[in-house]
C-alpha positions in Angstrom: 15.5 2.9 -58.5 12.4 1.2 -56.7 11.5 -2.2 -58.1 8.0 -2.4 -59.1 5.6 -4.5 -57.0 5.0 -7.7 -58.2 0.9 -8.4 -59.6 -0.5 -10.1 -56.8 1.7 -9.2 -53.9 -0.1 -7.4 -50.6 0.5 -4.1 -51.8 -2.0 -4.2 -54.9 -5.2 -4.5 -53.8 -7.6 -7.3 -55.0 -9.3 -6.4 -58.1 -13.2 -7.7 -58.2 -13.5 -8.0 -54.2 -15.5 -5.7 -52.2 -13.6 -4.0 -49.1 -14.1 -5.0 -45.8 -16.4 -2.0 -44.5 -18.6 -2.4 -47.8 -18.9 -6.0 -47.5 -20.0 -5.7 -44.1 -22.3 -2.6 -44.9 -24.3 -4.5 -47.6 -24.9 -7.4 -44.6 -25.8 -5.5 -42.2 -28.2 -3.8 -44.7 -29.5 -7.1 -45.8 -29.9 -7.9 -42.2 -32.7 -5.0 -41.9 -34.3 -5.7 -44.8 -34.8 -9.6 -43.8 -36.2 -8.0 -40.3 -38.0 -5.4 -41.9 -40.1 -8.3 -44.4 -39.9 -10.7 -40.8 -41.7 -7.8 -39.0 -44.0 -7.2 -41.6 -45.4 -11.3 -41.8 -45.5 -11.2 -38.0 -47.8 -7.7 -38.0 -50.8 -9.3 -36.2 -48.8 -11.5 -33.8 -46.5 -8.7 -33.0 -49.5 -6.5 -32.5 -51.5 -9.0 -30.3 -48.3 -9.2 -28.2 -48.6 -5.6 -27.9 -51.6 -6.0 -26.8 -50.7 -8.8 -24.0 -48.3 -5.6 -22.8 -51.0 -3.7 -22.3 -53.1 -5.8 -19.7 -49.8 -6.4 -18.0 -49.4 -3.0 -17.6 -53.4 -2.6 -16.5 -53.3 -5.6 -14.2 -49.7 -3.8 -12.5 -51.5 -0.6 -12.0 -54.4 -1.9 -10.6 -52.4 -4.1 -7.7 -50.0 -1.5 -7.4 -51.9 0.5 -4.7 -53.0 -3.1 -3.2 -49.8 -3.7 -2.5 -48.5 -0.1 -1.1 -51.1 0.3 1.4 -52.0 -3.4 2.0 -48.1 -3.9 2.4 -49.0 -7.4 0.6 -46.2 -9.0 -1.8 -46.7 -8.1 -5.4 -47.5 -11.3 -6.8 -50.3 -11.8 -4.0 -51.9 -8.3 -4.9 -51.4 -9.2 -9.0 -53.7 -12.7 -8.1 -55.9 -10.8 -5.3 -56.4 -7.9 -8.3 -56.8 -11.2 -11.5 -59.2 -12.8 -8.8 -61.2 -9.7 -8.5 -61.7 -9.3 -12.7 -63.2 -12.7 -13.1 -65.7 -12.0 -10.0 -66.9 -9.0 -11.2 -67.0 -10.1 -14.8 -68.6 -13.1 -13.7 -71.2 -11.5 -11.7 -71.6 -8.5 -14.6 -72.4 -11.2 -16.8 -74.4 -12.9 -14.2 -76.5 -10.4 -13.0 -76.6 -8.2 -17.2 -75.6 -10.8 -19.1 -78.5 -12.1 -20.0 -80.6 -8.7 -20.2 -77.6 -7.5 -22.4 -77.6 -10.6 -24.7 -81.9 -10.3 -25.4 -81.4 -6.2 -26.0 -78.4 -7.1 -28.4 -80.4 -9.6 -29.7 -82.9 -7.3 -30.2 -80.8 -4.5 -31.9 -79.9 -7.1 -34.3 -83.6 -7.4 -35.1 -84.3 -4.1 -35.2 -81.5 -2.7 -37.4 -82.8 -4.0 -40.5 -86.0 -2.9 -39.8 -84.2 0.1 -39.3 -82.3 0.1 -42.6 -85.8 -0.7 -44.4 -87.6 2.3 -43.2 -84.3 4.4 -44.1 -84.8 2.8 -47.7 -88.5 3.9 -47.9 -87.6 7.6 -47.0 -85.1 7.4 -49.3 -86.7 6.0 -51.9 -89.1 9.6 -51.8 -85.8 11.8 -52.9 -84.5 11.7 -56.4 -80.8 12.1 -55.0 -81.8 9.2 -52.4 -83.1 7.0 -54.9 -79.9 7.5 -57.0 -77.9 6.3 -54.0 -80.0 3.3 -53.5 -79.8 2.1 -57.1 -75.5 2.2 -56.6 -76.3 0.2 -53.3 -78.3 -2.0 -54.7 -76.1 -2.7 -57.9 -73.0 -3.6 -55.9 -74.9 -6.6 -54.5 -78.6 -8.3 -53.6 -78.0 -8.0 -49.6 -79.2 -11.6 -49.3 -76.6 -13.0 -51.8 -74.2 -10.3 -49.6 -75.2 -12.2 -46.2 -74.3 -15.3 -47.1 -71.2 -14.5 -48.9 -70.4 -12.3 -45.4 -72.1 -14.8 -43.2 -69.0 -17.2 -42.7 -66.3 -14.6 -42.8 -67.9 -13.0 -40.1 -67.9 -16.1 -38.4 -64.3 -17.1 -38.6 -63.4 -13.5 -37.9 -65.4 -13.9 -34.3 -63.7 -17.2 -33.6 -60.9 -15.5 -34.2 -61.2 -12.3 -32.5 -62.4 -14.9 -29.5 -59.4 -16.6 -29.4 -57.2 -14.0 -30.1 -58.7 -12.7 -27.0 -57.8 -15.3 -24.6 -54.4 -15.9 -25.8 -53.8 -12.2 -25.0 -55.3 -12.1 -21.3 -53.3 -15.2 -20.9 -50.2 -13.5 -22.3 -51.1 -10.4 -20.3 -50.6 -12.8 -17.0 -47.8 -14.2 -17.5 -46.0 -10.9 -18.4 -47.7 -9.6 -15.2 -46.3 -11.9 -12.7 -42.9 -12.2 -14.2 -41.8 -8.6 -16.1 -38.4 -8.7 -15.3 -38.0 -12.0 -17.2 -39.0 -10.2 -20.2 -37.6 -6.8 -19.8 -34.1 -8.7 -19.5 -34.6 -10.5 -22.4 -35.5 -7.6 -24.5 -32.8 -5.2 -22.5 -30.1 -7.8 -23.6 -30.8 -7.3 -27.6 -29.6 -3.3 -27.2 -25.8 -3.3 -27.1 -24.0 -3.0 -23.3 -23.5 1.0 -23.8 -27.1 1.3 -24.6 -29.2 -0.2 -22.1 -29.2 2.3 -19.3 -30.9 5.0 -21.6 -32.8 1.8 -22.9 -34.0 1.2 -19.5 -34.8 4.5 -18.8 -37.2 4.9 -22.5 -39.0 1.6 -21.2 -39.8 3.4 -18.0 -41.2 6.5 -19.4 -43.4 4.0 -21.9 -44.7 2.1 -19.3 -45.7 5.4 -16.9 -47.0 7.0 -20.1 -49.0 3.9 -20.8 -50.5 2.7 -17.4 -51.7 6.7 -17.5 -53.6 6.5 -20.4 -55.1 2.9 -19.6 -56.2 4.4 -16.4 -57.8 7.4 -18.6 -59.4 5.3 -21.0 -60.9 2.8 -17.9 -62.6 6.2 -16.7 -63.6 7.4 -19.8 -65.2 4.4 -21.3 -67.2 3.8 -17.7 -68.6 7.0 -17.8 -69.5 7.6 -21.2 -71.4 4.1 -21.3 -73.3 5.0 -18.0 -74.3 8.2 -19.2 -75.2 6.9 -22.7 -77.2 4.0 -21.3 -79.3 6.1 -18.8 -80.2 8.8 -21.3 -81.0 6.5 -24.3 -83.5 4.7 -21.6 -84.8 8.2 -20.2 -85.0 9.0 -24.0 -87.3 6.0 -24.6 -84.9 4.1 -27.0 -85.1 0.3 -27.0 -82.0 -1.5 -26.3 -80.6 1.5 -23.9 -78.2 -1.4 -22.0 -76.7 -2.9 -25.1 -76.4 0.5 -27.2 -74.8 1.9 -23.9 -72.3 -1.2 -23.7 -71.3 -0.1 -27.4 -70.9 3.2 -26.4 -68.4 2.5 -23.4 -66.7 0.2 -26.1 -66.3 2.8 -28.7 -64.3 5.0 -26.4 -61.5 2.8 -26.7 -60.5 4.3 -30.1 -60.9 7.9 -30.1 -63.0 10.0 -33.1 -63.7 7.1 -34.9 -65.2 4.5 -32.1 -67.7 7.0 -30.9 -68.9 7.9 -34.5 -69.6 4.5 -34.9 -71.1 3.5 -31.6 -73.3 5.9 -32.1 -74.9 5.1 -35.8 -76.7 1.7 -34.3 -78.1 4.1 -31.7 -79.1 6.7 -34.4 -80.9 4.2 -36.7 -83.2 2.2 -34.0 -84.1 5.7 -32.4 -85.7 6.7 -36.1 -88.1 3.6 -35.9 -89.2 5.5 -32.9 -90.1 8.8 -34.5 -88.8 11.8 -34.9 -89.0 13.0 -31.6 -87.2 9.9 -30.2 -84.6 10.7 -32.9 -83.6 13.9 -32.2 -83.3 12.9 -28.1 -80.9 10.2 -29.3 -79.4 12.6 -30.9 -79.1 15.0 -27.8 -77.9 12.3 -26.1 -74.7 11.3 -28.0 -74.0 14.8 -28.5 -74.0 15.2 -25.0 -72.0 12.6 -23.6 -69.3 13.3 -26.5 -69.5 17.1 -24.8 -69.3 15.2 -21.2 -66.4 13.2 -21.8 -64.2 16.2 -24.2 -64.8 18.9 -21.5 -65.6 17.1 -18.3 -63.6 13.7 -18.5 -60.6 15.2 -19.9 -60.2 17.8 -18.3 -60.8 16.6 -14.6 -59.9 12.9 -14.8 -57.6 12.8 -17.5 -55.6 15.9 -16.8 -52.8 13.7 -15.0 -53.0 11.0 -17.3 -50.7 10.4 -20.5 -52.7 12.2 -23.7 -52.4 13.2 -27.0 -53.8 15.9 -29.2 -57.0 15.4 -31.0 -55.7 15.7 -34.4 -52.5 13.9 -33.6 -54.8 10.9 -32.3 -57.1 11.5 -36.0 -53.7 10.9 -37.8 -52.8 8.3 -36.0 -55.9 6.5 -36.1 -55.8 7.0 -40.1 -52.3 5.8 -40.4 -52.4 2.6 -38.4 -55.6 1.8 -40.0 -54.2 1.8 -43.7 -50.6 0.4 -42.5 -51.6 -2.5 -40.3 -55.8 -3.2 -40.9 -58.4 -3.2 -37.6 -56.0 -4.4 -35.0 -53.8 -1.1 -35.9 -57.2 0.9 -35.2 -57.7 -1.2 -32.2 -54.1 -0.1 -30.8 -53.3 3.4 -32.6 -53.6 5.5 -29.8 -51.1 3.6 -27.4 -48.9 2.7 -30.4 -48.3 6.5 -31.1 -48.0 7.3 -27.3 -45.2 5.1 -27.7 -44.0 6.8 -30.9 -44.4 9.8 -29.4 -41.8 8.7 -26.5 -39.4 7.2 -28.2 -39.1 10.1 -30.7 -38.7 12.5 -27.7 -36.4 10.6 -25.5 -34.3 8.7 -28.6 -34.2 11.5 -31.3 -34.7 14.8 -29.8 -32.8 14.4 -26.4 -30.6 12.0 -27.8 -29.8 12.7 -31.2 -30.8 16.8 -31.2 -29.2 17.0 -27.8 -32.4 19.4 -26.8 -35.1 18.7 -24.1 -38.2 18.0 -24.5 -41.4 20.1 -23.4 -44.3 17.1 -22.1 -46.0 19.9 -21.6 -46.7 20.1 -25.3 -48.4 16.4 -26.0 -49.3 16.1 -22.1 -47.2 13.7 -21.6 -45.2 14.0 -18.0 -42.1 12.2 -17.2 -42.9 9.6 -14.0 -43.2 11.2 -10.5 -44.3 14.8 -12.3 -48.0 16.3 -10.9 
């Protein structure tokens, strides 16, 4: 007859301790939910770093050809490239900068004159006059300027400095990637980093395309806006353009805005001048969606319109301007590492780039 075990010997287990595997279960999902709240207080930072990525990436494919046909060493081509920025921004603000600072200057003058004239007009509807009493009774707009007034302020110094810190950041990452890419390589575990390696890659192709694109775009559509806002006969053509080329960097929303300064200093003009404006917008919106797009951004990295809305709207609520700012290349991203880390790894399926326009590096 078997003797029964004594209580406590190793063949009762433990009563109130967790296993092993549970005990480290709840750790490791205590782990992600420290990282999860640590990613969520370094947002901004984490997103200007991003940002920092992506003039690396522009500054790379602009010395990239310097180096290929020159035959130069990269890190000569990366400084001949840096070099060339500052001259030409120097000289841009040299030679417009002042021009461009009196006709912003300007625009600032005129858009509440602007705003008062749209008041008066709608002052003479009944359904106008009802939404001027609800704009009126959230605040006097004097009492609203100076409550906004040092906001704004800070905001600029910060945006300023946020800036520089970025460019500088940009550099560095510029002339020394490999550093980096080590650094963040070595977090994936051993068996993971060649396909790690290989997702990088296809971000970075995918990305330099669309910064490429975007350079284009944003040239063109401020030329064009500035020349036919001048032939049009609207004042400030030079700085309305420069908003123009600005807005371009965030798709839907950035040309919709660019465009309402424009809008309101054309009505002080009249009518006439009004409805040119109008033409105008509409017509280098219709330039850069069936011209620019098709011809210059047709090899670049590019997403859907109304995947590019959503992503625009979901980075906006999740993580405020600086999510606007970045949506489009943050969901590029997205978009990659669901294709390469979901559906060919954990589906097992390929991938069509065909579908989002994104091609895999070395593709026509």
């Amino acid at each position: 007859m078997a003797e029964a075990p004594h209580i406590g010997s190793p063949s009762e287990p433990r009563r109130g301790r967790l296993p092993v595997g549970a005990a480290r279960r709840l750790v490791a999902i205590a782990l992600i939910l420290a990282l999860a709240a640590l990613v969520l207080a370094l947002i901004d930072v984490l997103l200007l770093a991003f940002g920092a990525v992506l003039v690396a990436l522009l500054l790379d494919a602009l010395s990239e050809p310097l180096a290929a046909r020159l035959r130069m060493p990269r890190p000569i081509a990366l400084t001949a490239v840096t070099m060339a920025i500052m001259l030409a921004s120097a000289a841009g603000v040299w030679t417009f900068g002042r021009e461009a600072l009196d006709q912003l200057r300007t625009l600032a003058e005129l858009l509440p004159r602007a705003w008062a004239q749209a008041q008066t007009a709608m002052a003479a509807d009944p359904l106008g006059r009802l939404a001027l009493g609800q704009l009126n009774a959230v605040k006097a707009p004097d009492e609203l300027l100076l409550r906004l007034a040092p906001q704004f302020t800070a905001d600029l110094a910060t945006g300023v400095a946020s800036a520089i810190i970025v460019a500088f950041a940009g550099l560095y990452l510029a002339f020394h990637p490999q550093t980096y890419l080590r650094g963040a390589i070595s977090l994936v575990p051993r068996s993971a980093r060649p396909r790690a390696r290989e997702v990088v890659t296809t971000m970075n192709h995918a990305l330099r395309r669309w910064l490429l694109g975007q350079l284009v775009s944003m040239a063109l559509v401020g030329a064009t806006t500035t020349l036919g806002l001048w032939l049009a006969g609207v004042p400030t053509p030079l700085g309305l353009g420069l908003l123009a080329g600005v807005g371009q960097f965030v798709p839907v929303v950035g040309p919709m805005a660019a465009a309402l300064p424009g809008l309101t200093i054309a009505l002080t003009q009249g009518t006439d001048t009004f409805i040119w404006a109008g033409i105008v917008y509409l017509g280098a919106a219709q330039i850069e969606a069936n011209l620019i797009t098709p011809l210059v951004l047709r090899q670049m990295a590019q997403l859907p319109m109304a995947l590019t809305l959503f992503a625009v709207l979901a980075m906006g609520l999740l993580l405020g301007p600086l999510g606007v700012l970045f949506a489009t290349p943050l969901a590029l991203v997205a978009y990659v590492a669901v294709k390469m880390l979901y559906v060919e790894g954990f589906l097992g399926g390929p991938a069509d780039d065909a579908d989002l326009g994104v091609q895999e590096p070395g593709s026509a």
